[in-house]
Backbone atoms as SQL, in Angstrom:
CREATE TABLE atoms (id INTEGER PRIMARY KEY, chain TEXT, resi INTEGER, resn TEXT, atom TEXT, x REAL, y REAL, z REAL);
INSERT INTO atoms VALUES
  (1, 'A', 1, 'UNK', 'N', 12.194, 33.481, 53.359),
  (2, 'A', 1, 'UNK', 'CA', 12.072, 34.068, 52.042),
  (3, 'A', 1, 'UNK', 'C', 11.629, 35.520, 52.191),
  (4, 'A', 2, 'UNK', 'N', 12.005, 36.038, 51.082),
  (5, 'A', 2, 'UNK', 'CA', 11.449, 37.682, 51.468),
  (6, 'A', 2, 'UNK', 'C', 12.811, 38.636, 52.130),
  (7, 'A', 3, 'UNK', 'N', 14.158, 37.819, 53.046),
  (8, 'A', 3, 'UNK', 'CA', 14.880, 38.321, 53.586),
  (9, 'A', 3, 'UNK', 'C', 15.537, 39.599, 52.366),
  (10, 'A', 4, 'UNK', 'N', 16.039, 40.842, 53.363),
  (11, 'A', 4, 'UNK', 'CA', 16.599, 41.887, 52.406),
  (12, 'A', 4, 'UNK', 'C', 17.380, 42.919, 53.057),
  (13, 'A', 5, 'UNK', 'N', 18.538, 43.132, 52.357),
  (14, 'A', 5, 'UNK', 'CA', 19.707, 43.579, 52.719),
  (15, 'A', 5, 'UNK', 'C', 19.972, 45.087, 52.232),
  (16, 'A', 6, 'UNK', 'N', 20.675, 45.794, 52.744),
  (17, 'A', 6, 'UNK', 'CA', 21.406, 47.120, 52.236),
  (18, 'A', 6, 'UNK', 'C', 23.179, 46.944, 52.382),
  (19, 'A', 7, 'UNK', 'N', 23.340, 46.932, 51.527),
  (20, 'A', 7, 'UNK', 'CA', 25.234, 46.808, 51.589),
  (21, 'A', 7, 'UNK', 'C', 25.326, 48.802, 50.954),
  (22, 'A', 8, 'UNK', 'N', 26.716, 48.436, 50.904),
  (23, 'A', 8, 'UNK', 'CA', 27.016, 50.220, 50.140),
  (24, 'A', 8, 'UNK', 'C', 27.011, 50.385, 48.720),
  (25, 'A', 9, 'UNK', 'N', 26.919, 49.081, 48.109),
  (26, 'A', 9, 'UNK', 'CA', 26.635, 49.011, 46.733),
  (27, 'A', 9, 'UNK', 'C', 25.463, 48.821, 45.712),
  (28, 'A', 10, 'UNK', 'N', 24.395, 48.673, 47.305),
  (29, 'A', 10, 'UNK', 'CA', 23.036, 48.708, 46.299),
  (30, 'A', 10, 'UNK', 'C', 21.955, 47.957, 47.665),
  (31, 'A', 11, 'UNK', 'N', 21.434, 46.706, 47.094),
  (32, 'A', 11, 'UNK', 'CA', 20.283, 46.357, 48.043),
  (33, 'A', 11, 'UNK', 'C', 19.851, 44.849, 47.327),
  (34, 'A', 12, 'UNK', 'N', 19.512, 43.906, 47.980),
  (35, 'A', 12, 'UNK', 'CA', 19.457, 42.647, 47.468),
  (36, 'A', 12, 'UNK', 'C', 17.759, 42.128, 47.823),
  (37, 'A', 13, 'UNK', 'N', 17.198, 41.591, 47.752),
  (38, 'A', 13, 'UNK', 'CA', 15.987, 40.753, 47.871),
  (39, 'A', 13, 'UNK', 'C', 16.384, 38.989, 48.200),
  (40, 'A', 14, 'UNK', 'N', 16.104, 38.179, 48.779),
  (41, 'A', 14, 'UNK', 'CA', 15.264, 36.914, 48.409),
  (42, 'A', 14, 'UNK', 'C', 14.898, 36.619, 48.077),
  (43, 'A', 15, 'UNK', 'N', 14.746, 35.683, 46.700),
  (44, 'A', 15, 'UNK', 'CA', 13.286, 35.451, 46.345),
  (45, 'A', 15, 'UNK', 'C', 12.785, 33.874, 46.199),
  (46, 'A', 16, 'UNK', 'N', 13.724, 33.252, 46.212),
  (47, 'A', 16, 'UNK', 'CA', 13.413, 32.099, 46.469),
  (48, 'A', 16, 'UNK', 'C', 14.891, 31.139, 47.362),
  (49, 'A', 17, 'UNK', 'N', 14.582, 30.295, 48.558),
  (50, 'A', 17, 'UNK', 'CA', 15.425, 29.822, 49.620),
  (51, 'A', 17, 'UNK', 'C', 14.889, 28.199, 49.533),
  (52, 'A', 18, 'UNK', 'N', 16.208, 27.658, 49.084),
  (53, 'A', 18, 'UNK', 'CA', 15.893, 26.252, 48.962),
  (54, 'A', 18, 'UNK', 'C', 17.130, 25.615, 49.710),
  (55, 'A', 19, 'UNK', 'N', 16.984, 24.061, 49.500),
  (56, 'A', 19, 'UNK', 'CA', 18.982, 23.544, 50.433),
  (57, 'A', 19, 'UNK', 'C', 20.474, 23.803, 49.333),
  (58, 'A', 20, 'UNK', 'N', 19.462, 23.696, 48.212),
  (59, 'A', 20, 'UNK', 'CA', 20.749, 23.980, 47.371),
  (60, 'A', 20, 'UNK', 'C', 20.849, 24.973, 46.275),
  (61, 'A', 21, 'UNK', 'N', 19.654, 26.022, 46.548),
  (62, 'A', 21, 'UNK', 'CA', 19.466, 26.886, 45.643),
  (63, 'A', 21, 'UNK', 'C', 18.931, 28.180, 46.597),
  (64, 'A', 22, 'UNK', 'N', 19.374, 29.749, 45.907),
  (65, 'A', 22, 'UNK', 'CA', 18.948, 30.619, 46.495),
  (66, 'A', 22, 'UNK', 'C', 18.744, 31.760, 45.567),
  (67, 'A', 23, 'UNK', 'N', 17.876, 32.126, 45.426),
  (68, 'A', 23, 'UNK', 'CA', 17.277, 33.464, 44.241),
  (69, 'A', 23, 'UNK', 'C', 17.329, 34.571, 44.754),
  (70, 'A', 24, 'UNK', 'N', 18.247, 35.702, 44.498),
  (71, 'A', 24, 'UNK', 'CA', 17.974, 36.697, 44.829),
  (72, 'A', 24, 'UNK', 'C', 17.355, 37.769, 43.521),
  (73, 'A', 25, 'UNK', 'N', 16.928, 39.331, 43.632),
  (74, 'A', 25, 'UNK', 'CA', 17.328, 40.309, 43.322),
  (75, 'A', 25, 'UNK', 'C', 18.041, 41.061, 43.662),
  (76, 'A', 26, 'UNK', 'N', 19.519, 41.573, 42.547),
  (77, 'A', 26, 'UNK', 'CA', 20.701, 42.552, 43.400),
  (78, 'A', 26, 'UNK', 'C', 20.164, 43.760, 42.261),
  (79, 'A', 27, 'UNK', 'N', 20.083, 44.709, 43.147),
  (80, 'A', 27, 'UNK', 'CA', 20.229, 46.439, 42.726),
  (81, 'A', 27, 'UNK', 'C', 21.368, 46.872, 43.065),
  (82, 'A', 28, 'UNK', 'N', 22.607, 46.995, 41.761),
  (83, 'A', 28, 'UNK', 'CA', 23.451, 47.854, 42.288),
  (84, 'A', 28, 'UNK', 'C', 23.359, 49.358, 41.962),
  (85, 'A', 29, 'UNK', 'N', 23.387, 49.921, 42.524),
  (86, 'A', 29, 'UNK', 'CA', 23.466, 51.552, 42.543),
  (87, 'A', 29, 'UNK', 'C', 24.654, 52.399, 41.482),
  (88, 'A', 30, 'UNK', 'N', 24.106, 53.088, 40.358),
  (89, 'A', 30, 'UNK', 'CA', 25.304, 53.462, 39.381),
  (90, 'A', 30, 'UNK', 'C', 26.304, 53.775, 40.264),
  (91, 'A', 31, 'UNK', 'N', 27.428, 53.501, 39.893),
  (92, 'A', 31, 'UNK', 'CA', 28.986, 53.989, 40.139),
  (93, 'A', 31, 'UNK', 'C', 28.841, 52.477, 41.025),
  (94, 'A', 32, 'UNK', 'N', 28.316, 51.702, 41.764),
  (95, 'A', 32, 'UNK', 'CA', 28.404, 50.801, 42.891),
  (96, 'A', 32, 'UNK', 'C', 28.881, 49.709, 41.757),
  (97, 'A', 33, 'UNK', 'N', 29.681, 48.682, 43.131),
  (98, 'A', 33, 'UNK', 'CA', 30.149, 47.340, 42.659),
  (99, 'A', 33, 'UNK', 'C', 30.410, 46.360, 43.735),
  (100, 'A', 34, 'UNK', 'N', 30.434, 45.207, 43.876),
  (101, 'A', 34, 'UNK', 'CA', 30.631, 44.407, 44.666),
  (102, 'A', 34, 'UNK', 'C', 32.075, 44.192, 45.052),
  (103, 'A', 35, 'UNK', 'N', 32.045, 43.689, 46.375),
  (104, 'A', 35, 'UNK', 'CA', 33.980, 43.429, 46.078),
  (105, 'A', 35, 'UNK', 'C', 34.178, 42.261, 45.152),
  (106, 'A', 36, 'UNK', 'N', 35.842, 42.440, 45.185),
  (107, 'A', 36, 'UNK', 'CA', 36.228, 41.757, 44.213),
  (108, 'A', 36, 'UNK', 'C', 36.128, 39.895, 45.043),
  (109, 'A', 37, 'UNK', 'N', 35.736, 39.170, 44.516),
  (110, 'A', 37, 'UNK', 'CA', 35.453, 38.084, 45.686),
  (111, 'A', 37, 'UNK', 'C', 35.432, 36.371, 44.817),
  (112, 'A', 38, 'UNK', 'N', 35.366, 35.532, 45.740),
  (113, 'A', 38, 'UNK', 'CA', 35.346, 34.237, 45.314),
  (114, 'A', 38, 'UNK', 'C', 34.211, 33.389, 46.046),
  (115, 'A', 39, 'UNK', 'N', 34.067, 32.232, 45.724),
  (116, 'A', 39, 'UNK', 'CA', 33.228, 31.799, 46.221),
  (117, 'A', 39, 'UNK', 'C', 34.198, 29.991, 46.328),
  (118, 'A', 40, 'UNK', 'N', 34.032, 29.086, 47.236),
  (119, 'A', 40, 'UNK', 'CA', 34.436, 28.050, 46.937),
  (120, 'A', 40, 'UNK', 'C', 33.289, 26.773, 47.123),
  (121, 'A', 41, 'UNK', 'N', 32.192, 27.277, 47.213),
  (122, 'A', 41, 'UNK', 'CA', 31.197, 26.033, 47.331),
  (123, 'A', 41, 'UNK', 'C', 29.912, 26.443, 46.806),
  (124, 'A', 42, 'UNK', 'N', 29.784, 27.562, 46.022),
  (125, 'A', 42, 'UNK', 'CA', 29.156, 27.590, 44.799),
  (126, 'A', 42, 'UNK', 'C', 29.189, 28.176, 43.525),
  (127, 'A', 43, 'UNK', 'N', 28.269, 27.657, 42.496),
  (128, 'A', 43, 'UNK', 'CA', 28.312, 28.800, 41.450),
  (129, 'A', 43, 'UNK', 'C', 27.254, 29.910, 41.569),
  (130, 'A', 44, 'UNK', 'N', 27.383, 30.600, 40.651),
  (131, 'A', 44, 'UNK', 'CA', 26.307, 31.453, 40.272),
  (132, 'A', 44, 'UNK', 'C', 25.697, 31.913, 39.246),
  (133, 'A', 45, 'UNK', 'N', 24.352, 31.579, 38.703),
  (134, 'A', 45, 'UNK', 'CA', 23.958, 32.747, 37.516),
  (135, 'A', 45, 'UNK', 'C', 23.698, 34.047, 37.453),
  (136, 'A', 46, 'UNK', 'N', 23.832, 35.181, 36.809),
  (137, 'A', 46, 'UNK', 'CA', 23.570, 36.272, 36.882),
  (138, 'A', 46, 'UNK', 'C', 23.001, 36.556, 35.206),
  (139, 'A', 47, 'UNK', 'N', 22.197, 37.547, 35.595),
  (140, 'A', 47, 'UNK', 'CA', 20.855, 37.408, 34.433),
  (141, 'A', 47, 'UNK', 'C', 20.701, 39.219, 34.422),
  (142, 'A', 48, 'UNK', 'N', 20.669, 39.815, 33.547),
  (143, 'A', 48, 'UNK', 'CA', 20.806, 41.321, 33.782),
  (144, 'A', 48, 'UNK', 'C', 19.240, 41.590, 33.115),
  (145, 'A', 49, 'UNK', 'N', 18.026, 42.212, 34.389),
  (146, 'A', 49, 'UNK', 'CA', 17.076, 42.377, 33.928),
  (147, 'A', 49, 'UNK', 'C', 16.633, 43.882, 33.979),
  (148, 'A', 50, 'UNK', 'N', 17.868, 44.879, 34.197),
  (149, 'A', 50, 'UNK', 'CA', 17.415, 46.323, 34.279),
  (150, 'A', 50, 'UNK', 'C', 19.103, 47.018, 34.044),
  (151, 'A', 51, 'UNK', 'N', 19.300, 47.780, 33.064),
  (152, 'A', 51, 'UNK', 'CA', 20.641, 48.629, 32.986),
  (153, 'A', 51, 'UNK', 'C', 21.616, 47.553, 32.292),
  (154, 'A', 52, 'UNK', 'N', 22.872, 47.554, 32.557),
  (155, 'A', 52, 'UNK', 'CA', 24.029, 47.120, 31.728),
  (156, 'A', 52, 'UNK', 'C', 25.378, 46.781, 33.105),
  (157, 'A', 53, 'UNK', 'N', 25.581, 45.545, 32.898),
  (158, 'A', 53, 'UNK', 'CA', 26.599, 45.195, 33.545),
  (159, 'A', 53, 'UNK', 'C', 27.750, 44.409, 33.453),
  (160, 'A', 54, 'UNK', 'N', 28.913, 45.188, 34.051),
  (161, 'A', 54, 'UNK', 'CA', 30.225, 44.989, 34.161),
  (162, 'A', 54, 'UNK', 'C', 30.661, 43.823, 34.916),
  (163, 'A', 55, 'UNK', 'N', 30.987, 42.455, 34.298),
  (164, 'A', 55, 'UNK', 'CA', 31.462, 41.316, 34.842),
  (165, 'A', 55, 'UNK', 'C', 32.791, 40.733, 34.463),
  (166, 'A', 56, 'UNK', 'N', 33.494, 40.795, 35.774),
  (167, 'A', 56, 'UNK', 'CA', 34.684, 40.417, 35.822),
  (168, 'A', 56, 'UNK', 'C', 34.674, 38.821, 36.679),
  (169, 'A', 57, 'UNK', 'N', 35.352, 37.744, 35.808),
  (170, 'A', 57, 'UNK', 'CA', 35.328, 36.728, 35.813),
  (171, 'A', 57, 'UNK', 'C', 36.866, 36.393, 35.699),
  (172, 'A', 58, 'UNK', 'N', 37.693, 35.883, 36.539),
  (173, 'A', 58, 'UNK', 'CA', 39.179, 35.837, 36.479),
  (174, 'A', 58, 'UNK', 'C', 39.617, 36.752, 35.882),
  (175, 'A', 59, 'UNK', 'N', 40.543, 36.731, 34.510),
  (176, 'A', 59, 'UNK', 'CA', 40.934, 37.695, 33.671),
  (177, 'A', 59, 'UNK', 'C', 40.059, 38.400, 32.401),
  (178, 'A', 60, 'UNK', 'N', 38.545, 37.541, 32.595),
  (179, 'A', 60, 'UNK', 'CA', 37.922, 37.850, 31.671),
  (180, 'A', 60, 'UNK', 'C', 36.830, 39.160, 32.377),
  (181, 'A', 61, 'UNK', 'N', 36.599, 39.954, 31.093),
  (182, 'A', 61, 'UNK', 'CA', 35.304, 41.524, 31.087),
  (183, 'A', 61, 'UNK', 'C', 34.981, 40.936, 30.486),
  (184, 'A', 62, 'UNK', 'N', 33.548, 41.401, 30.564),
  (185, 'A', 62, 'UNK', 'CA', 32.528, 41.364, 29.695),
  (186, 'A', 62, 'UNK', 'C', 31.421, 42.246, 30.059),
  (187, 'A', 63, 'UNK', 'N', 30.345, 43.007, 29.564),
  (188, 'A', 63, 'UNK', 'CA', 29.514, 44.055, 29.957),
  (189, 'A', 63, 'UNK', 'C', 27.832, 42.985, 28.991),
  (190, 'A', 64, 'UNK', 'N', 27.175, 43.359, 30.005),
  (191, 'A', 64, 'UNK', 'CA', 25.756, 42.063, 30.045),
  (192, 'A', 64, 'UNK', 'C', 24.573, 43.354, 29.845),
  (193, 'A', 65, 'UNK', 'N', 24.108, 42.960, 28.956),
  (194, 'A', 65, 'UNK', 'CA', 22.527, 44.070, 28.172),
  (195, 'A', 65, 'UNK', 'C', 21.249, 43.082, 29.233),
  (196, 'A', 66, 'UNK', 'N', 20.194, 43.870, 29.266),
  (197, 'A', 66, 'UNK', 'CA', 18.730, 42.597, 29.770),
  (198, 'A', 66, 'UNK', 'C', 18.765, 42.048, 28.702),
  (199, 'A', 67, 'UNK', 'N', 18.152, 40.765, 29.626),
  (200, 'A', 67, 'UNK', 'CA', 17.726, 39.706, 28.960),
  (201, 'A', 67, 'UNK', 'C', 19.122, 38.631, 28.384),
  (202, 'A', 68, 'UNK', 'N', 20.524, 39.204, 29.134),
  (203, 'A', 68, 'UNK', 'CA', 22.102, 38.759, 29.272),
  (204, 'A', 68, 'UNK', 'C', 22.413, 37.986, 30.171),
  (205, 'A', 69, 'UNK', 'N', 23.202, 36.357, 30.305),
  (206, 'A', 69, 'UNK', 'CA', 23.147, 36.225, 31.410),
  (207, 'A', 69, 'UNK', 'C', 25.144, 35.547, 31.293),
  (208, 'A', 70, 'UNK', 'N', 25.247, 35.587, 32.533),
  (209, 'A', 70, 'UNK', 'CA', 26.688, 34.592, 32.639),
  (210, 'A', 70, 'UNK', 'C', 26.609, 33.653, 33.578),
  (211, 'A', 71, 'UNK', 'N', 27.286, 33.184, 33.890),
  (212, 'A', 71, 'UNK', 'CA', 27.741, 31.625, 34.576),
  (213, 'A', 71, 'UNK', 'C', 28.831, 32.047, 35.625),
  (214, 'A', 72, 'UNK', 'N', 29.091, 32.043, 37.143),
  (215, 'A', 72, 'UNK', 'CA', 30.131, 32.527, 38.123),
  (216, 'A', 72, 'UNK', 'C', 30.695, 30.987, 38.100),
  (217, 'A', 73, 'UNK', 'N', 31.322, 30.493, 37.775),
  (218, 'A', 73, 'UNK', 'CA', 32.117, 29.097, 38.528),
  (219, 'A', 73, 'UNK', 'C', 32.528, 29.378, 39.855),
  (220, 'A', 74, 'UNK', 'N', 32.547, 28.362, 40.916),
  (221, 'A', 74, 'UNK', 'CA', 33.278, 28.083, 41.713),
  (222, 'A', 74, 'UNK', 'C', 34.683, 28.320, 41.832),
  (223, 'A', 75, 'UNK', 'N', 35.164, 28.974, 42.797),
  (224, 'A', 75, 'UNK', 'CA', 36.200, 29.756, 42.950),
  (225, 'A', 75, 'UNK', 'C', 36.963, 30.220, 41.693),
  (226, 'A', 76, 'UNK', 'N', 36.044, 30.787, 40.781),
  (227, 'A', 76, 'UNK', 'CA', 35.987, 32.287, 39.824),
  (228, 'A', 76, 'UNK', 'C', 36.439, 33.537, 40.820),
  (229, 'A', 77, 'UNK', 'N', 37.348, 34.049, 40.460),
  (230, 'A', 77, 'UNK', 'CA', 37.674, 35.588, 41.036),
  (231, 'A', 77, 'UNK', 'C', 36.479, 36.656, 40.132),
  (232, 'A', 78, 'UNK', 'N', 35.707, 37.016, 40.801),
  (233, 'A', 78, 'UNK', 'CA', 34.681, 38.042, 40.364),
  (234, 'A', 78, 'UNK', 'C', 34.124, 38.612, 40.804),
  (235, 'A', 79, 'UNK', 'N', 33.653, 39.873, 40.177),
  (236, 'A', 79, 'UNK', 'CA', 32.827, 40.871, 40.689),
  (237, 'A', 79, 'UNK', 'C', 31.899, 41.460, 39.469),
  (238, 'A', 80, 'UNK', 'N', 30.416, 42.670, 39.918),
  (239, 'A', 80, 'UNK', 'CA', 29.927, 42.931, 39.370),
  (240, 'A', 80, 'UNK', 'C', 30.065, 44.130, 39.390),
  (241, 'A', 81, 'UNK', 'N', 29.851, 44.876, 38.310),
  (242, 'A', 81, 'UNK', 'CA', 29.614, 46.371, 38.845),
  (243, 'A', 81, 'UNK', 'C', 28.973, 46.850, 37.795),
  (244, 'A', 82, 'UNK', 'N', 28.759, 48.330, 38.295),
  (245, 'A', 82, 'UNK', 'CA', 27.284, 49.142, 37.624),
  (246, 'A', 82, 'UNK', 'C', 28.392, 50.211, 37.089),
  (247, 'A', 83, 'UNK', 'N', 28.535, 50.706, 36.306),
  (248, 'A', 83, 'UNK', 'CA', 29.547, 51.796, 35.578),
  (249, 'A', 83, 'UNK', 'C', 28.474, 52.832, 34.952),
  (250, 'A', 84, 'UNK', 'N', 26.959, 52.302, 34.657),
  (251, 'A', 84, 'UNK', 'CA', 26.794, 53.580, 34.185),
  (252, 'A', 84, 'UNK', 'C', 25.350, 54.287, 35.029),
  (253, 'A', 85, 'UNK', 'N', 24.534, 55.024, 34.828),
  (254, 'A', 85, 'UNK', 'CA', 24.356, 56.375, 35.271),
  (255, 'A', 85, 'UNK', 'C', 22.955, 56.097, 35.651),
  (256, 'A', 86, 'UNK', 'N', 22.692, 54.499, 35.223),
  (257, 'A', 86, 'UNK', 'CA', 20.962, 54.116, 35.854),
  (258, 'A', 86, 'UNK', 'C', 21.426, 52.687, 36.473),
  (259, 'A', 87, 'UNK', 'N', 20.093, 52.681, 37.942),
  (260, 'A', 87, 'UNK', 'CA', 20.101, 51.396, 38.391),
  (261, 'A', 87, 'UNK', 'C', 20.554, 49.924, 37.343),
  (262, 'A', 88, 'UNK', 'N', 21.246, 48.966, 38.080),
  (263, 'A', 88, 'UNK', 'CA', 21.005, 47.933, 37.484),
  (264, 'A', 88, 'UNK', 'C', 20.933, 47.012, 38.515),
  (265, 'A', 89, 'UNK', 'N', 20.332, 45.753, 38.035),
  (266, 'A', 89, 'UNK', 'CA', 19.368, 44.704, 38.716),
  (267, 'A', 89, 'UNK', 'C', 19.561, 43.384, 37.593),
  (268, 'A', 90, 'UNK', 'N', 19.854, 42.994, 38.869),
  (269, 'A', 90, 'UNK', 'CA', 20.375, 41.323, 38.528),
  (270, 'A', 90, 'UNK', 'C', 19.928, 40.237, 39.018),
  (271, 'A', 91, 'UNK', 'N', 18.797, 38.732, 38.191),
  (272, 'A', 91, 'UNK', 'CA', 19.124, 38.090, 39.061),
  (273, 'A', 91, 'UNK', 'C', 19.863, 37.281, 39.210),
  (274, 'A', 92, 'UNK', 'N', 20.240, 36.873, 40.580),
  (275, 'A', 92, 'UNK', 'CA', 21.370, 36.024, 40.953),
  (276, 'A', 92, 'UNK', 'C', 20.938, 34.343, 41.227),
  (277, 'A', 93, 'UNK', 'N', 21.539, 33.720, 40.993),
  (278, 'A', 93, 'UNK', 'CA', 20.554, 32.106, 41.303),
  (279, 'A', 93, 'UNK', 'C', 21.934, 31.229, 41.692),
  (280, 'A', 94, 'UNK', 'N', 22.327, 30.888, 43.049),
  (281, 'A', 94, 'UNK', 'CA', 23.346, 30.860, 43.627),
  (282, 'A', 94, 'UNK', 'C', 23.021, 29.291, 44.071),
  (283, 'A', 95, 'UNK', 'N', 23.983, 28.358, 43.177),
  (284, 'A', 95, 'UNK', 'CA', 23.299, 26.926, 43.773),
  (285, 'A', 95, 'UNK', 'C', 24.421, 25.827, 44.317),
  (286, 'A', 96, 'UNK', 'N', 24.784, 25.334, 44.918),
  (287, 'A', 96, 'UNK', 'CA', 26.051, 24.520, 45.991),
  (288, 'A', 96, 'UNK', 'C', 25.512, 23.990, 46.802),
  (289, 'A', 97, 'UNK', 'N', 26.287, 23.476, 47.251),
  (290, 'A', 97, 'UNK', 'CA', 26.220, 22.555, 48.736),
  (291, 'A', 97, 'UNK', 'C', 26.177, 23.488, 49.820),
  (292, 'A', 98, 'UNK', 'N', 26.866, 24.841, 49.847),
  (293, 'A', 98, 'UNK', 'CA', 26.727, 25.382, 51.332),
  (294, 'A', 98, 'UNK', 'C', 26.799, 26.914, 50.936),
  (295, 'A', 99, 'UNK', 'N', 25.981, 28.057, 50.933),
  (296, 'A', 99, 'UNK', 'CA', 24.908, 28.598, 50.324),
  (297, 'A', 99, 'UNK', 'C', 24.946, 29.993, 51.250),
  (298, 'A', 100, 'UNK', 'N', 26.015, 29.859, 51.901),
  (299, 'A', 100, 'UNK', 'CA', 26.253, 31.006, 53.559),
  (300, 'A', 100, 'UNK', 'C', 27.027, 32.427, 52.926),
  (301, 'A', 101, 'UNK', 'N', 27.000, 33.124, 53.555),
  (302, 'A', 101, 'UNK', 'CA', 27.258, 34.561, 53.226),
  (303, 'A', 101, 'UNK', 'C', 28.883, 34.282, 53.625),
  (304, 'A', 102, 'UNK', 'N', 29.437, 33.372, 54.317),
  (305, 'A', 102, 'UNK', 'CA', 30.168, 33.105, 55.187),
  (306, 'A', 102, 'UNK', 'C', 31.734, 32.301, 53.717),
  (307, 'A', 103, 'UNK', 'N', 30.567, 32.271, 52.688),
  (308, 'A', 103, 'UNK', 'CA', 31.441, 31.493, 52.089),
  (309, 'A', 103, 'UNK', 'C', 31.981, 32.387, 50.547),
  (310, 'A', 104, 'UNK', 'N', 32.297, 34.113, 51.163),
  (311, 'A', 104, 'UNK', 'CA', 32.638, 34.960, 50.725),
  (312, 'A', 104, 'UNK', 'C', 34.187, 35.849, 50.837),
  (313, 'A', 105, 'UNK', 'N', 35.048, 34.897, 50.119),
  (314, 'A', 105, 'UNK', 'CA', 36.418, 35.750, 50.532),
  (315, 'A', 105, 'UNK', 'C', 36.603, 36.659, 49.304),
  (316, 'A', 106, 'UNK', 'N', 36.891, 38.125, 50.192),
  (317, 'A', 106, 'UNK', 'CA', 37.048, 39.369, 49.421),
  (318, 'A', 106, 'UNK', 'C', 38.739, 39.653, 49.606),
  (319, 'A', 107, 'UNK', 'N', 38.901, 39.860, 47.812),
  (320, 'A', 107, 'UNK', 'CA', 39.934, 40.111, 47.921),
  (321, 'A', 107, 'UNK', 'C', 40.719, 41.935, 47.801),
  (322, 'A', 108, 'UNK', 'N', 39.270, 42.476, 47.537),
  (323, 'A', 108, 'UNK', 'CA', 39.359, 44.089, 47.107),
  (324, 'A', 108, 'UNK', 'C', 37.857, 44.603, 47.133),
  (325, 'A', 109, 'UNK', 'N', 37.619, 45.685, 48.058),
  (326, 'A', 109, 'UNK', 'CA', 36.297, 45.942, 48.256),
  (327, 'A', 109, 'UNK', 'C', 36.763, 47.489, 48.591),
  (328, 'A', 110, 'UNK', 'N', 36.192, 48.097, 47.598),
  (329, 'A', 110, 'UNK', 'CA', 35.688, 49.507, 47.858),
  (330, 'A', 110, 'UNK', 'C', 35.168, 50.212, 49.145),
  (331, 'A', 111, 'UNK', 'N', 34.784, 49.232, 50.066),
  (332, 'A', 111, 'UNK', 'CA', 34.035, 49.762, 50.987),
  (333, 'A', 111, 'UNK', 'C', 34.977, 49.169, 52.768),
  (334, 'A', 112, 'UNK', 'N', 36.072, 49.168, 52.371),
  (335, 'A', 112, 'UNK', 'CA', 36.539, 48.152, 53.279),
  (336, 'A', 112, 'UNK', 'C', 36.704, 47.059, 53.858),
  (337, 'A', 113, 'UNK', 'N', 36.175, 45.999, 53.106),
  (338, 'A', 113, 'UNK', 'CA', 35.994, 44.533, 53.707),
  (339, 'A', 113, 'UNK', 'C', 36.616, 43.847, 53.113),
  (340, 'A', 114, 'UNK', 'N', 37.567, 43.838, 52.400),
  (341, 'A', 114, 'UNK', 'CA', 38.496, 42.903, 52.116),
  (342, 'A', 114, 'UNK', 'C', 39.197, 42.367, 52.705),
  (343, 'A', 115, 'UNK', 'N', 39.553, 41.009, 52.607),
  (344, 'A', 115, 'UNK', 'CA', 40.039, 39.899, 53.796),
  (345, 'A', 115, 'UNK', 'C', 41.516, 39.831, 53.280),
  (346, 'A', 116, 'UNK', 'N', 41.756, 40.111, 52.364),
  (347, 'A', 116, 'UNK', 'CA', 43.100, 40.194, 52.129),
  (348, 'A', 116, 'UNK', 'C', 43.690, 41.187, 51.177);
């Protein structure tokens, strides 16, 4: 617990590590966004507790105020992103059977890591 990351789109926290649950905090950095990505062995909540965020969920937008939250389904095509001009911070509460960074296929990433 406590583990913490720097990607090119911001910076994540730990905050709570369980077998089928994992809490983070994500800071994405204005203009930053995650790749575009899926997940197939979990969902996710996302809860917007600082700035305004851009969630793309298959064919669906939607933009999330604090105190906003959405629902990621299982292999949902989605991403998050920060569009405007102050930090935003999300938490994430990521709960499945298998919970690995590993279980991240990108299909469009700004930063080069897209798998296809």
């Amino acid at each position: 617990m406590g583990e913490k990351g720097v990607r090119p789109w911001g910076e994540w926290t730990v905050l709570e590590l369980q077998p089928n649950v994992v809490i983070k905090r994500l800071q994405v950095y204005p203009g930053g966004r995650i790749s575009l990505q899926r997940h197939q062995f979990r969902t996710e909540r996302w809860i917007v507790t600082e700035g305004v965020a851009t969630v793309r969920c298959d064919d669906k937008v939607l933009q999330l105020h604090v105190g906003e939250s959405t629902m990621i389904p299982c292999g949902c095509i989605h991403r998050l992103s920060n569009e405007g001009e102050l930090p935003l911070a999300i938490i994430e509460i990521q709960m499945g059977s298998y919970l690995s960074e590993d279980d991240i296929e990108r299909f469009n990433d700004d930063y080069g890591r897209a798998d296809s």
